[in-house]
N, C-alpha and C positions, 0 to 999 in steps of 0.2 A: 727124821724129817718127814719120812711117806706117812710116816702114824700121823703126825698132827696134822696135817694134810686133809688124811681120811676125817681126821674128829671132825675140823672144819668144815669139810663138805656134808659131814652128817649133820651137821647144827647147822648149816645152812637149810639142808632139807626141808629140815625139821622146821624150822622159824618161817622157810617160807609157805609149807603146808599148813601152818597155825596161823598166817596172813593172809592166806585164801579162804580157809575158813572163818575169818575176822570179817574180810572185806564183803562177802558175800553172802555172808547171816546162814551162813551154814547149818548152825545148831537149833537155831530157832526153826530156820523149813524142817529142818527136820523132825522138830518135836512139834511141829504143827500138822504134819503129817502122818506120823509114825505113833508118835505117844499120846499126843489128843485122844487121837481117837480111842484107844484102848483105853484111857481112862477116863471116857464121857461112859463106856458102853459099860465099864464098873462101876461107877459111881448111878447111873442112872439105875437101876438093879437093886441098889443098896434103898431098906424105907428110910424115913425121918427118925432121927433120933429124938427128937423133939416136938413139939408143937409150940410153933411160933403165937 
């Protein structure tokens, strides 16, 4: 009974640190933050493949 117990509390955790980061756009600040910028400052770097 203590096992599933534990499960439960662990899937609660779980669901509720994946509702936190749901409710307050977690993934987005942080790729607006984090990954933007690393990949403005490589792609600007990179010439034209093309001519438009």
């Amino acid at each position: 009974m203590k096992k599933i117990l534990k499960i439960f509390a662990v899937l609660f955790a779980l669901l509720s640190g994946l509702f936190a980061v749901y409710y307050f756009n977690l993934d987005m600040k942080l790729m607006r933050s984090v990954v933007l910028p690393f990949m403005d400052k490589y792609f600007d770097k990179q010439q034209p493949q093309r001519i438009i």
